[in-house]
C-alpha positions in Angstrom: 93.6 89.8 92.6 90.5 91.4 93.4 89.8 94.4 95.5 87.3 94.1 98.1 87.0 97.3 99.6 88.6 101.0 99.0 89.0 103.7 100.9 90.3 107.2 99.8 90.6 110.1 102.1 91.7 113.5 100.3 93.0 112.8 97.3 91.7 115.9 94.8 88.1 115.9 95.8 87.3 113.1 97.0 87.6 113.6 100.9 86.4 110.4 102.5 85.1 108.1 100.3 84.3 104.0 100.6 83.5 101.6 98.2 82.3 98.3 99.8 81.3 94.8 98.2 83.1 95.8 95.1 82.1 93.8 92.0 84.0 91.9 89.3 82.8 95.2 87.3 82.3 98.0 88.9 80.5 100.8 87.1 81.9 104.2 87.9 79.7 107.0 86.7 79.1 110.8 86.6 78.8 114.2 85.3 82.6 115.6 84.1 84.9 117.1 87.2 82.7 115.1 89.6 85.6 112.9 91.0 85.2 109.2 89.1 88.8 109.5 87.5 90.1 110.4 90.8 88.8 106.9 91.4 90.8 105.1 88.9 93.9 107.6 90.1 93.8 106.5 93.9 93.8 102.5 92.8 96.6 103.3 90.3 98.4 104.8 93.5 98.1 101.7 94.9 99.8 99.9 92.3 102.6 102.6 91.3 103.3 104.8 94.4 101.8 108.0 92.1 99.3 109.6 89.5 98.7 108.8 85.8 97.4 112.2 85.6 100.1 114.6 87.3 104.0 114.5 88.2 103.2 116.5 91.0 101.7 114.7 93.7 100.7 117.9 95.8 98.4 118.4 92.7 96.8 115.4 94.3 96.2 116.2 97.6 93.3 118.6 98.7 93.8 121.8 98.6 93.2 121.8 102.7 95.0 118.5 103.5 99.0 117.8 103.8 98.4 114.3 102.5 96.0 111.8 100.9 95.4 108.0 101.6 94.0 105.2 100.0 93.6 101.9 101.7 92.1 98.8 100.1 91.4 94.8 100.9 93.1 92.6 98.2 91.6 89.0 98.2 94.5 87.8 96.9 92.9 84.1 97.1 94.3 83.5 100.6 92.6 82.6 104.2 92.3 86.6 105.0 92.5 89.6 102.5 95.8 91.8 102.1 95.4 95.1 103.9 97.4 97.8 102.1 97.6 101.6 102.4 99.4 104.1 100.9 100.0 107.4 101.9 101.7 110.6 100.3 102.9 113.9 101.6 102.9 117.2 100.0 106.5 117.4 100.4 106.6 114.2 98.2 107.5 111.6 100.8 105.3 108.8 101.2 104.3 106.3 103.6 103.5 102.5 102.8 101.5 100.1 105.2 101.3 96.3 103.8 98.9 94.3 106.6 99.7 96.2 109.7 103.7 96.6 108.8 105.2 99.9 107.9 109.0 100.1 106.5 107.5 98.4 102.7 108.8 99.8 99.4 106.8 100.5 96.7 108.0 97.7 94.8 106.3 95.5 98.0 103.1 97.5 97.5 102.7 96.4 93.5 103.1 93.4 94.1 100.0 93.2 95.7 98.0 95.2 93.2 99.1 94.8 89.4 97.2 96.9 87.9 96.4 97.9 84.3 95.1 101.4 82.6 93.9 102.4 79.3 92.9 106.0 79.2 92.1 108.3 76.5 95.3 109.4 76.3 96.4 105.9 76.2 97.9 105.5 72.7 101.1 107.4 73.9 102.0 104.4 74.8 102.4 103.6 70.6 102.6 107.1 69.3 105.0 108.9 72.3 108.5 107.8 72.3 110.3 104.4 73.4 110.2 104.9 77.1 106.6 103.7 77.6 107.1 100.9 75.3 110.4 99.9 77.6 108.0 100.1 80.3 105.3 98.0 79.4 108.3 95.2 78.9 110.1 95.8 82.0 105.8 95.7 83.9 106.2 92.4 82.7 109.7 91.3 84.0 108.5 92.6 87.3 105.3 91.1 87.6 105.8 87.9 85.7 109.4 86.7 85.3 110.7 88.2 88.9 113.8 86.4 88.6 114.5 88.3 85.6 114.0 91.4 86.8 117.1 91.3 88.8 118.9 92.0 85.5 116.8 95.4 85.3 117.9 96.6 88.8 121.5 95.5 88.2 121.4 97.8 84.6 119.9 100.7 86.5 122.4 100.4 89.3 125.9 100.2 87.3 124.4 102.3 84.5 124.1 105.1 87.0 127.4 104.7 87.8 129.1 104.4 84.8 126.9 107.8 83.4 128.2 109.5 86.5 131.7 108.5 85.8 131.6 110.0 82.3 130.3 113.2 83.5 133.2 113.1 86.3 136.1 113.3 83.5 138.0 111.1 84.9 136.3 107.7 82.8 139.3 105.9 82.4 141.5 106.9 85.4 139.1 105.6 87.7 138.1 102.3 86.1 135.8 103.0 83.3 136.7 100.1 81.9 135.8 97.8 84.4 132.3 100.0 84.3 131.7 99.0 80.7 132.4 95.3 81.4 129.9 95.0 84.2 127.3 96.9 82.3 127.8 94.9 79.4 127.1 91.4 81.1 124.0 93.0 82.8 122.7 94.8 79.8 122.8 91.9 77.6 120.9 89.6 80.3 118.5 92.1 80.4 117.8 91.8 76.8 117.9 88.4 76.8 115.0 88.8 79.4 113.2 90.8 77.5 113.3 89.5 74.1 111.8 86.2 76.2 109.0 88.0 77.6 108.3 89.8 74.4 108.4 86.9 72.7 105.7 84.6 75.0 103.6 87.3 74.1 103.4 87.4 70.2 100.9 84.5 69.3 98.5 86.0 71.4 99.3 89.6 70.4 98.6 88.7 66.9 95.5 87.0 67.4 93.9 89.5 69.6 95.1 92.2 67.1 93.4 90.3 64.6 90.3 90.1 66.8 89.9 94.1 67.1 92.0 95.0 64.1 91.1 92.2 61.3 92.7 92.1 58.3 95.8 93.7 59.0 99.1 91.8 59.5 101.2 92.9 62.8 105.1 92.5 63.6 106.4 92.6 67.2 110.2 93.7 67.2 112.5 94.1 70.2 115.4 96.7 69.0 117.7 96.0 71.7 119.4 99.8 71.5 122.9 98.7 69.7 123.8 97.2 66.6 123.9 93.4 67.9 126.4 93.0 64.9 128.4 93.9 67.9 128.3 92.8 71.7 127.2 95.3 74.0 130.8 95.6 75.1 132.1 96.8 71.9 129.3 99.1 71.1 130.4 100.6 74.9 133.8 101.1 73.8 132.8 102.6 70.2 131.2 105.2 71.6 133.1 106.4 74.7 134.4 109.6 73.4 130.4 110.6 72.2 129.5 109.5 75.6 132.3 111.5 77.5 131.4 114.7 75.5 127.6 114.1 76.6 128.0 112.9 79.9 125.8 109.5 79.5 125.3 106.4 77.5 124.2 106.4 74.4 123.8 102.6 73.7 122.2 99.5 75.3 118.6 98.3 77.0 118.4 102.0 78.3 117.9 102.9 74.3 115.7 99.8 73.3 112.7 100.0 71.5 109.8 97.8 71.2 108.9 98.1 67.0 105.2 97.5 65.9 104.5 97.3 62.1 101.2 97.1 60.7 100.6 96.0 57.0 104.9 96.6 56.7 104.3 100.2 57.9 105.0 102.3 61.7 101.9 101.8 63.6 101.4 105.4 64.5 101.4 106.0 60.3 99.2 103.6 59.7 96.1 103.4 62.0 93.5 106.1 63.3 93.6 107.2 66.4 90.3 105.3 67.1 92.9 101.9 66.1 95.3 102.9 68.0 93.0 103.0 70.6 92.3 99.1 69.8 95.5 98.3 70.0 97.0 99.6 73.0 93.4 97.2 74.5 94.6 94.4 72.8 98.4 95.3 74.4 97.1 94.9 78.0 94.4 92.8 77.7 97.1 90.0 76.4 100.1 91.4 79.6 97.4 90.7 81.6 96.2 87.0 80.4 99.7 86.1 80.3 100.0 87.7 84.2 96.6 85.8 85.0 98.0 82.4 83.4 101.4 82.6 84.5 101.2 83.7 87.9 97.8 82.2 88.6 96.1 85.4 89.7 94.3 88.3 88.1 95.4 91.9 87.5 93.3 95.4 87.7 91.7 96.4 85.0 91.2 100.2 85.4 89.4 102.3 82.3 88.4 105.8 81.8 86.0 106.8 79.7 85.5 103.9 78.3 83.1 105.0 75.4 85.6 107.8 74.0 86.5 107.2 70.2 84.7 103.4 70.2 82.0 103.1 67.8 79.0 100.7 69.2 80.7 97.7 67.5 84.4 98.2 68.7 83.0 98.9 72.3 80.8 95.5 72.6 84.1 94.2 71.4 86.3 95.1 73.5 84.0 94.4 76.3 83.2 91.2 75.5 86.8 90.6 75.7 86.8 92.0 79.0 83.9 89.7 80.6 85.8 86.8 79.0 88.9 88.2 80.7 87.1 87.4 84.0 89.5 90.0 86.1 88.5 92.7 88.0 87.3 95.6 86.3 86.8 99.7 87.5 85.1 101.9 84.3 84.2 105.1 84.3 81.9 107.1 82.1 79.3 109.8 82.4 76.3 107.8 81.6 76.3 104.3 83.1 73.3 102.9 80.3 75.7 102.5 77.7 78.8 100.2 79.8 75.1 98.2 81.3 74.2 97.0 78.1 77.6 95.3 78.1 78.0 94.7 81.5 74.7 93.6 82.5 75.0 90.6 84.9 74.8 90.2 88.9 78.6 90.6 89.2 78.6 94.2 87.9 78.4 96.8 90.5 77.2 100.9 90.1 79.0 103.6 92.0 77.3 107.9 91.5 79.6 110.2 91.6 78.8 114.0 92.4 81.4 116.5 94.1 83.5 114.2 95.4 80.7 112.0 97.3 80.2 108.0 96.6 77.0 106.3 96.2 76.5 102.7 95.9 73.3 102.5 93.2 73.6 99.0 92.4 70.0 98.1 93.7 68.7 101.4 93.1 
């Protein structure tokens, strides 16, 4: 995948913006609160239908606007680029366009632009709770084993019923039973799923963890959220009266975790933030190579702030493992000499930001 063009029309400051003849990297630089995260934000729109920055996506829109849009021209290795747009309301309704057609999902829209961020705040994805961890598996089920991912949206569906039964009181008169079967079956497909995908990842997971993080010795564990001593069935069942006082399930794939040990010890104990840092790179950079090998296309590579907590040495590493990547990058940072000295080849592109305005400096 690679992103030809972009277009962003109110979204935060940035009122009508273009970038044109986009690079593989594409330099994105300026002072603080001049608009190049809001950059990254609108292509992560794109690929998730909402912000990395904000749950609230009128906090998005300018302040004199009712909506912002971003359009963009995916070569996506076909005869003519995909045309997508995306379009969100203050009221929270949205409005997606995929090559002329309106009606899409959101689900249609990222399929067309898989995209990948590290941020500074990026190591919540080791150090905050489970959730982000489920969700880095379940990118992958969607993006790269799609048949798969069927088991997700079946566990979602009959999950939410079965938690709404529970808080209905009336569990067993009206078929709870039947509930916990179903779920069962689709909850242990799921982790079947996931466990697979989890586990096509580890050999290069540990090597690239030994590339930015050497000597130190790294376990992958999926803990499938029930004591598999048991089926999921009869962890259901062992727990319905804690789950009818609550009101929802309290075992299965909702309650996985995905463990990683370094040197025997928690992660989030054992490394700097600076490591951690390290290895949430090494964690996307390897979902993407296996997107890139397995579906036979690229993701989107967006950073901010690239140079924040990298000493000299970790950043030429990391983005040496970037140009070797060969995706599409977007990079932001307030000083562009630094990312040039590691970037410095005629597929890199430089884009000024001040107040909200666009300027292609590539060869100025």
């Amino acid at each position: 995948m690679h992103v030809e063009s972009l277009t962003i029309s109110e979204l935060r400051n940035l009122r009508a913006v273009n970038l044109e003849a986009t690079g593989r990297v594409n330099i994105i630089y300026g002072a603080n609160g001049s608009g190049k995260t809001s950059v990254l934000e609108a292509l992560y729109a794109l690929g998730y239908g909402r912000s990395f920055r904000t749950h609230q996506a009128r906090q998005m829109i300018h302040h004199s606007a009712e909506s912002f849009t971003v359009f963009a021209r995916i070569n996506e290795g076909l005869d003519e680029p995909a045309r997508v747009g995306f379009q969100r309301f203050r009221g929270g309704e949205h409005e997606i366009r995929i090559n002329g057609d309106k009606g899409c999902r959101l689900s249609d829209l990222a399929r067309h632009v898989p995209v990948q961020l590290m941020t500074p705040e990026g190591v919540e994805l080791i150090t905050d709770g489970p959730k982000a961890r489920r969700q880095y598996m379940d990118w992958g089920l969607f993006h790269v084993e799609q048949s798969d991912y069927a088991h997700w949206i079946a566990y979602a569906r009959l999950l939410k019923q079965r938690n709404a039964l529970l808080r209905s009181g009336r569990f067993k008169q009206d078929g709870g039973s039947f509930w916990d079967t179903q779920l069962a079956q689709s909850g242990e497909a799921l982790t079947v799923a996931r466990r697979r995908y989890l586990n096509n990842l580890n050999n290069e997971l540990n090597a690239y963890c030994g590339r930015f993080l050497p000597g130190m010795a790294f376990e992958f564990k999926l803990v499938p959220g029930w004591n598999e001593s048991q089926s999921l069935l009869e962890a259901l069942q062992g727990k319905i009266e804690l789950d009818q006082r609550q009101g929802y399930t309290s075992v299965g794939p909702s309650k996985a975790e995905w463990q990683i040990r370094v040197d025997g010890a928690d992660a989030r104990e054992r490394l700097s933030r600076g490591q951690l840092k390290l290895l949430v790179a090494a964690l996307r950079l390897v979902q993407g190579g296996d997107y890139r090998q397995r579906r036979g296309q690229s993701c989107i590579y967006l950073i901010d702030d690239l140079p924040a907590e990298l000493d000299p040495e970790n950043q030429e590493r990391f983005c040496q493992a970037l140009n070797e990547d060969d995706s599409q990058v977007f990079v932001t940072a307030i000083e562009k000499s630094n990312l040039l000295s590691h970037f410095s080849n005629e597929e890199t592109r430089l884009f000024h930001v001040e107040h909200g305005t666009i300027t292609d400096k590539t060869t100025g």
